[in-house]
C-alpha positions as CSV (number, residue, x, y, z in Angstrom):
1,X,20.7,24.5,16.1
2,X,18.7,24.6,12.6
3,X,19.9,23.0,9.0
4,X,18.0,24.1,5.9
5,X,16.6,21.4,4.0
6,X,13.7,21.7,1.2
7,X,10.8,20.0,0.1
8,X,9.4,20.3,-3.1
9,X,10.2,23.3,-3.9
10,X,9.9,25.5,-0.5
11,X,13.4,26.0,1.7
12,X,12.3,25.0,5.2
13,X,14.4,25.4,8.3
14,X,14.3,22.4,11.1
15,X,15.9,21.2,14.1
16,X,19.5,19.4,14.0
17,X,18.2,17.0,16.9
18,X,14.4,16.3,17.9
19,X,13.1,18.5,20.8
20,X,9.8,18.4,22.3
21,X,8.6,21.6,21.4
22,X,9.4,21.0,17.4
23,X,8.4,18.2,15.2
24,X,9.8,17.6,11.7
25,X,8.7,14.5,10.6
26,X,10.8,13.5,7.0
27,X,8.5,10.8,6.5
28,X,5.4,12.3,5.8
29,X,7.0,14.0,3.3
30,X,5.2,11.5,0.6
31,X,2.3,12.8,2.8
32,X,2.8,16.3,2.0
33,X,3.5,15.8,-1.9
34,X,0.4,14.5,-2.1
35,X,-1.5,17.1,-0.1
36,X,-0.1,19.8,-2.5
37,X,-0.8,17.8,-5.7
38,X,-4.5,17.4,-3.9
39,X,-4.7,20.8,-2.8
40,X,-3.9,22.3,-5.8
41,X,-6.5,20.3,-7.8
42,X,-9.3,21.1,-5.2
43,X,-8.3,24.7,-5.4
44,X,-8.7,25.1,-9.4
45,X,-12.2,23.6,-9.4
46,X,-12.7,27.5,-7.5
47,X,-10.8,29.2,-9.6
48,X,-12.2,33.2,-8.8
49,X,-12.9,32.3,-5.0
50,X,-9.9,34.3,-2.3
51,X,-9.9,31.0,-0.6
52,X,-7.6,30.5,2.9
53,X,-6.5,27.4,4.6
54,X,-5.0,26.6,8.3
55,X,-2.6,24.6,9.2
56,X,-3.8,24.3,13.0
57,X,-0.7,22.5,14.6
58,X,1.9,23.1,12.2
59,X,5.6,22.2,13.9
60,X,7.6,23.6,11.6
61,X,5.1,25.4,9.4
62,X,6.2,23.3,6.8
63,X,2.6,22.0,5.4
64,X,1.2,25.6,5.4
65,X,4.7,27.0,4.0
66,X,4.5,24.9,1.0
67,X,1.0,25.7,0.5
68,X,1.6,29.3,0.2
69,X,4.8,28.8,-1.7
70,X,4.0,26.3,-3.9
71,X,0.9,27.8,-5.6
72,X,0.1,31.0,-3.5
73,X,-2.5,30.2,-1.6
74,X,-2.9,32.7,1.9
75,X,-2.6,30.7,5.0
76,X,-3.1,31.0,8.5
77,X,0.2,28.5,10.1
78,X,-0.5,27.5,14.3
79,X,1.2,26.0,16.7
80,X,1.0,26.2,20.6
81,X,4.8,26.0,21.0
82,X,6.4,29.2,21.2
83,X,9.6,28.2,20.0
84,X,7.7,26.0,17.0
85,X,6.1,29.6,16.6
86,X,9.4,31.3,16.2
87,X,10.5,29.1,13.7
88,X,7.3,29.3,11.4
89,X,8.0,32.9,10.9
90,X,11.5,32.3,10.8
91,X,10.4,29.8,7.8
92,X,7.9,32.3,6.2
93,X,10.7,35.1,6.0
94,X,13.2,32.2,4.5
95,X,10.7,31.9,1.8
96,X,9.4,35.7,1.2
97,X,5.8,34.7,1.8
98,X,5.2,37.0,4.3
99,X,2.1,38.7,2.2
100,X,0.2,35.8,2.1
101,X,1.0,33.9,5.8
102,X,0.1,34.6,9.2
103,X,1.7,33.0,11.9
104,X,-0.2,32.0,15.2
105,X,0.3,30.9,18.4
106,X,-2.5,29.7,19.9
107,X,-4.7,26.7,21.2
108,X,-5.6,24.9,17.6
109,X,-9.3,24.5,19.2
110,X,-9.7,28.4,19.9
111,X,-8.5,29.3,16.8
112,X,-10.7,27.1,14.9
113,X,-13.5,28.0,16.8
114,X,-12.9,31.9,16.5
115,X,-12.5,31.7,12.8
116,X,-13.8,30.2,9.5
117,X,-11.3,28.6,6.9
118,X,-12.0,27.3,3.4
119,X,-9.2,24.4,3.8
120,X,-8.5,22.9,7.2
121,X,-5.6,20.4,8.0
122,X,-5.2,19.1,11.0
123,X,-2.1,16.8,12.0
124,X,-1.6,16.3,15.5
125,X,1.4,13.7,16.6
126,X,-1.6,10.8,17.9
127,X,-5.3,11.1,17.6
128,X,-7.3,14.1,15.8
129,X,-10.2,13.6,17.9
130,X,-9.9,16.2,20.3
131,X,-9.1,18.8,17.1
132,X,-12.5,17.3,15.5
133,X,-15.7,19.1,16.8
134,X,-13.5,22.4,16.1
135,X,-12.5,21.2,12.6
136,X,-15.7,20.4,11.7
137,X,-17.4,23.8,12.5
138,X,-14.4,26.1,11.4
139,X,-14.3,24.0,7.9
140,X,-16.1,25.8,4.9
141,X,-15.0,23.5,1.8
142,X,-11.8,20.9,2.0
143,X,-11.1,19.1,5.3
144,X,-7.9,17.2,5.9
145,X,-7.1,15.0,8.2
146,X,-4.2,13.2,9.8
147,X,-4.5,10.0,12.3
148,X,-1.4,8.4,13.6
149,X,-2.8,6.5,16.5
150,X,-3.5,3.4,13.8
151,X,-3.3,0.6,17.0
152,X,-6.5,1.4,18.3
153,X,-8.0,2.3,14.7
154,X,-7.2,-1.1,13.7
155,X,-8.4,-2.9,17.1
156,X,-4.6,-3.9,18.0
157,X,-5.1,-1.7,21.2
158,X,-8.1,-0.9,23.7
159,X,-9.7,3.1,22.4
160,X,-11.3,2.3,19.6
161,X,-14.7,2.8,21.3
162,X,-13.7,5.7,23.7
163,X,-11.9,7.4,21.0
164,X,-13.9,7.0,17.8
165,X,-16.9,5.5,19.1
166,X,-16.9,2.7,16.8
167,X,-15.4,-1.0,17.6
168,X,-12.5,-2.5,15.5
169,X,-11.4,-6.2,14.6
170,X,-8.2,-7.1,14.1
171,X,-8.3,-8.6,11.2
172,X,-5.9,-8.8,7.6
173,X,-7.2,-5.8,6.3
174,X,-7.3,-3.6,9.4
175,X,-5.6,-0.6,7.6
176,X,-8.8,-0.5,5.8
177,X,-11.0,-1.1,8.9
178,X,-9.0,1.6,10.5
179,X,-9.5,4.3,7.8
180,X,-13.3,4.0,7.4
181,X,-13.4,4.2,11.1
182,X,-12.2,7.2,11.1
183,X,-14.1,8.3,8.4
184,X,-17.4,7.5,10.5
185,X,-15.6,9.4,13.5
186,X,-15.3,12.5,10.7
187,X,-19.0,12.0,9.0
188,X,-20.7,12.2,12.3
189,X,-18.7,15.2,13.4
190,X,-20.1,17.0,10.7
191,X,-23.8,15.5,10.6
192,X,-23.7,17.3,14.2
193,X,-23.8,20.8,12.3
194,X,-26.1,19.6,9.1
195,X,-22.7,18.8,7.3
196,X,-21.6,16.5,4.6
197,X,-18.6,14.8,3.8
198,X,-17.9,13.5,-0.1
199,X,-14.2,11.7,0.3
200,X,-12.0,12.9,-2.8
201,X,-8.9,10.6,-1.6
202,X,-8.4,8.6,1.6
203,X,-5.2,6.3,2.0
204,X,-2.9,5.0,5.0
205,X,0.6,4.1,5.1
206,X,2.9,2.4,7.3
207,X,2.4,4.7,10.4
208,X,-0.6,7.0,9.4
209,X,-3.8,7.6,7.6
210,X,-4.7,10.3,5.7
211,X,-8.2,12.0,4.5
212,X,-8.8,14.6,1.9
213,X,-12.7,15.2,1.6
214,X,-15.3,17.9,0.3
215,X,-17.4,19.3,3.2
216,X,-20.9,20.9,2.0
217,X,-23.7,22.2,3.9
218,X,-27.3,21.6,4.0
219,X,-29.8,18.5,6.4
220,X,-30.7,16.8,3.7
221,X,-27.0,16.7,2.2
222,X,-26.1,15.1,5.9
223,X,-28.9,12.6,6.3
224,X,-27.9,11.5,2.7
225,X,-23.9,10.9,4.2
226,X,-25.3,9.5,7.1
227,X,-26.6,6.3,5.0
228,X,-23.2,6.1,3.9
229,X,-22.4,4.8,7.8
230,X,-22.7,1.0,8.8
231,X,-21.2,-2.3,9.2
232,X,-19.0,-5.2,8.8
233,X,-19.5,-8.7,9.4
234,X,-16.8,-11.2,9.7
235,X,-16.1,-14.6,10.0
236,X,-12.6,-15.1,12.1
237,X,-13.3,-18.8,11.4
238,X,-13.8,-19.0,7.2
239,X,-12.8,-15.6,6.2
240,X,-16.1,-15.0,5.2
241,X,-17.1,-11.0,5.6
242,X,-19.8,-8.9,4.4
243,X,-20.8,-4.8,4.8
244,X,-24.4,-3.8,6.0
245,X,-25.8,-0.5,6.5
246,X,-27.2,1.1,9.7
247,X,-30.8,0.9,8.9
248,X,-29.9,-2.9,8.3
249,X,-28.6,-3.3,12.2
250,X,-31.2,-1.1,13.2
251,X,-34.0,-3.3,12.2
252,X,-32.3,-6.8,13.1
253,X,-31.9,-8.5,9.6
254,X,-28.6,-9.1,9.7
255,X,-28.4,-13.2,10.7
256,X,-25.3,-13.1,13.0
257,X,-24.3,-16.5,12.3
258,X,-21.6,-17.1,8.7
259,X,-23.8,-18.6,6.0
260,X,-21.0,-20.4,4.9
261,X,-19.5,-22.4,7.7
262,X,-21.7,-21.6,10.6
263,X,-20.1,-19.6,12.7
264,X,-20.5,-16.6,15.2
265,X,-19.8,-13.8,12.7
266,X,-18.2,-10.6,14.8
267,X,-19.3,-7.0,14.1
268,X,-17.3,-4.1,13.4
269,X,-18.5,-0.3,13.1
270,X,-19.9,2.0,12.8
271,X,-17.9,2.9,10.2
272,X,-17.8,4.5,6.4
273,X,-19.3,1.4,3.8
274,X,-19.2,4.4,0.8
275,X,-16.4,4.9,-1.6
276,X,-13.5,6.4,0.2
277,X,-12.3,8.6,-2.7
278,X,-13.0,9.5,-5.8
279,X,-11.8,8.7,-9.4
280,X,-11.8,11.7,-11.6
281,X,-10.2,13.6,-8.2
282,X,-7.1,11.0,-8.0
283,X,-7.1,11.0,-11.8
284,X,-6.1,14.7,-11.7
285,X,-3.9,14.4,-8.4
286,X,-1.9,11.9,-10.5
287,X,-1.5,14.5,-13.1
288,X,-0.6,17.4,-10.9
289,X,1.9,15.2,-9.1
290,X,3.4,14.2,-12.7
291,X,3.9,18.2,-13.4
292,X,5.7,19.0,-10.5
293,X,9.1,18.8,-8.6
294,X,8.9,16.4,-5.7
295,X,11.1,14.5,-3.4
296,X,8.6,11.4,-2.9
297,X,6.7,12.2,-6.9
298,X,7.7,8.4,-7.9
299,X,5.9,7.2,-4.4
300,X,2.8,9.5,-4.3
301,X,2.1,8.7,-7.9
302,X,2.2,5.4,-7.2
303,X,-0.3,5.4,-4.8
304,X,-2.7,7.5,-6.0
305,X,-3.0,5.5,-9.3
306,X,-3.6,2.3,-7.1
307,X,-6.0,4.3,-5.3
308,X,-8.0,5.3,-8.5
309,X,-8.6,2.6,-9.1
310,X,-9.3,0.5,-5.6
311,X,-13.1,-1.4,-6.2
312,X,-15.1,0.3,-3.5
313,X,-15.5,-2.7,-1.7
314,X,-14.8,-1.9,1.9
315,X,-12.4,-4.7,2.9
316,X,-10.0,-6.6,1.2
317,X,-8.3,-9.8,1.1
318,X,-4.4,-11.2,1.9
319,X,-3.6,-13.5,-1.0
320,X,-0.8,-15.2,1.2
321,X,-2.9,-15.8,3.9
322,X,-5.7,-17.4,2.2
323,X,-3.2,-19.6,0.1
324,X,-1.4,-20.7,3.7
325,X,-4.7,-21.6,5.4
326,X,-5.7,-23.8,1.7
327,X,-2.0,-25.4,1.6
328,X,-1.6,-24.1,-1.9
329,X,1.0,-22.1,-3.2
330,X,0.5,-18.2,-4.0
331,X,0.3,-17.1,-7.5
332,X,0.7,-13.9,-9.0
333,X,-1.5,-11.1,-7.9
334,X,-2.0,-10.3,-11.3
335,X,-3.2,-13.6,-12.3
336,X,-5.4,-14.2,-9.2
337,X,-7.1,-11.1,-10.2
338,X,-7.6,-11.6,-14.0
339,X,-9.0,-15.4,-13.1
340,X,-11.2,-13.5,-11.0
341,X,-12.5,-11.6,-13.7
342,X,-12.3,-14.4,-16.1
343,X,-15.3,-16.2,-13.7
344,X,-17.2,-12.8,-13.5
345,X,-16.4,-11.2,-10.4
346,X,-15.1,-7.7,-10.1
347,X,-11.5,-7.3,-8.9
348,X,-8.5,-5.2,-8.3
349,X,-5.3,-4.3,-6.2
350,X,-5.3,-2.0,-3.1
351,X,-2.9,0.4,-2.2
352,X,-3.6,-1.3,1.8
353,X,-1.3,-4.0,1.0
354,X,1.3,-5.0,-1.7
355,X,0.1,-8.9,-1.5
356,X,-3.6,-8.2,-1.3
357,X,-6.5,-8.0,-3.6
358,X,-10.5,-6.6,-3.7
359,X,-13.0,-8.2,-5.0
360,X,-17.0,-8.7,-5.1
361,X,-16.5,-12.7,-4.9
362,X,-17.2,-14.6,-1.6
363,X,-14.4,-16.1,0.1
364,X,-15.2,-19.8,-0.9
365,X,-15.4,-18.7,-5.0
366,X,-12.1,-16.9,-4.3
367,X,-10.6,-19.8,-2.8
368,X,-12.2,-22.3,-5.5
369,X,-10.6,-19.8,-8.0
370,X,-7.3,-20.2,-6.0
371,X,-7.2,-24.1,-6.6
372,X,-7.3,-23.9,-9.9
373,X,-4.5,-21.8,-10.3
């Protein structure tokens, strides 16, 4: 019924076949490399702190296991399931942890409501709204956070309103949309408690995104993140697309009509305008991931290095597409962006998108740029 497999290096048992009372999902193992590499960095900035984490709906256990096996940290490992239960302590025996884990089985919500954790992770299979409010209160220093409902994040599907209450657009860089949604959904979750959020590293992959932030206390500290909230214009016709900020939409000066060609310019947001992580974190992820034994090292170092250094511009641009739409044929990435800088503007890659590129230039000095390529 169970095979032994390993990850990093913690033994884990899980199913042969899928059931629906256990889920081992292999590919978020890239996922879980990089929340121990993060974890562990977080963790030695508090270096004489007892600090505990939860992993509120666990499956396997496998995210809390590794936590406590990997660098010792005591954890609290949920999950509703009975059977999922079983296997967690099955898995905490396995690896001889049992001094520093606690298995539970219990409604995530309760148990993060009944009890305060340094480091809470919460991975639900779909949306981590209803986990949220419960997060956000239980949550004493590192929250993490796991979305894989990206269709309605990104404005593909109907929800993004009821679920996040913040409206999508489907446009090239909707992975990025998508993250700083949720990001807003997060950031007022915490506000509601006089709560701030400071994002250390926030990334999405093919079928999930992923949020590692700093939670700290205090009004002012939450009326501070709150200013980090607003807006993005864009142009579905030209491309053209700018960020504003709440205070902006509040008072009515943003012109709703593209200054290049225009157009009706469409609104997305609320959603998170700040930088989405931050550099000297990923700089010493990067290094923690290059110390250690890992299945996906090669993958998570890859992106955290693109992520370090992302411009903190909240949207990006699809090289292909704009070079389609001009008739022209793509260049290099790497030259786009160093012509780019050659002119003046800022520029970089994105870990969003293998064939895209940030930049502070407008879209008509970007494609001007392009035609003389």
């Amino acid at each position: 019924m169970f095979s032994e497999t390993k990850e990093g290096t913690t033994k884990i048992l899980v199913p042969k076949q899928p059931t629906k009372y256990i889920f081992y999902n292999t590919k978020m193992e890239l996922c879980r490399d990089i929340d121990i590499a993060s974890i562990s960095t977080f963790v030695s900035y508090l270096p004489s702190q007892h600090l505990t984490y939860i992993d509120a709906l666990a499956g396997t256990g496998i995210r809390g296991i590794r936590v406590a096996n990997e660098f010792g940290l005591s954890v609290a490992i949920n999950d509703r399931s009975e059977p999922a239960y079983e296997l967690i302590n099955r898995n905490i025996r396995l690896n001889e942890i049992e001094e520093i884990s606690n298995a539970y089985n219990e409604n995530a919500n309760v148990l993060l409501l009944q009890n305060k954790y340094d480091l809470v992770d919460i991975d639900p299979f779909g949306s981590p709204v209803p986990f949220l409010d419960a997060a956000c209160r239980s949550v004493k220093k590192l929250l993490l956070v796991t979305a894989t409902d990206t269709a309605p994040l990104c404005g593909a599907h109907t929800g993004g309103v009821r679920k996040y209450d913040a409206k999508p657009l489907n446009t090239e860089y909707h992975k990025e949309m998508a993250t700083r949604i949720l990001l807003g959904k997060v950031t007022r979750e915490l506000c509601k408690y006089d709560r701030a959020i400071q994002p250390l590293l926030s990334y999405s992959m093919a079928h999930f995104i992923r949020i590692i932030a700093q939670v700290e206390n205090g009004a002012k500290k939450a009326d501070a993140c709150m200013k980090k909230l607003g807006f993005i214009a864009h142009c579905f016709s030209c491309g053209n697309r700018f960020a504003f900020s709440y205070s902006d939409m509040l008072e009515m000066r943003v012109e709703n009509k593209c200054n290049l060609c225009g157009r009706k310019m469409r609104i997305a947001g609320p959603l998170y305008i700040a930088a989405i992580k931050e550099k000297r974190f990923c700089e010493q992820v990067h290094e923690e991931l290059g110390k250690r034994a890992l299945g996906k090292k090669k993958e998570a170092m890859k992106i955290v290095d693109t992520c370090r250094h992302e411009l903190d511009i909240p949207f990006y641009y699809e090289h292909h597409a704009i070079c389609k739409a001009l008739k022209v044929p793509p260049s290099s990435i790497t030259s786009l962006i160093d012509a780019l800088r050659s002119n003046g503007f800022s520029a970089s890659r994105t870990h969003f998108s293998d064939t895209a590129f940030k930049t502070d230039a407008r879209i008509d000095a970007i494609k001007d740029v392009l035609k003389m390529l």
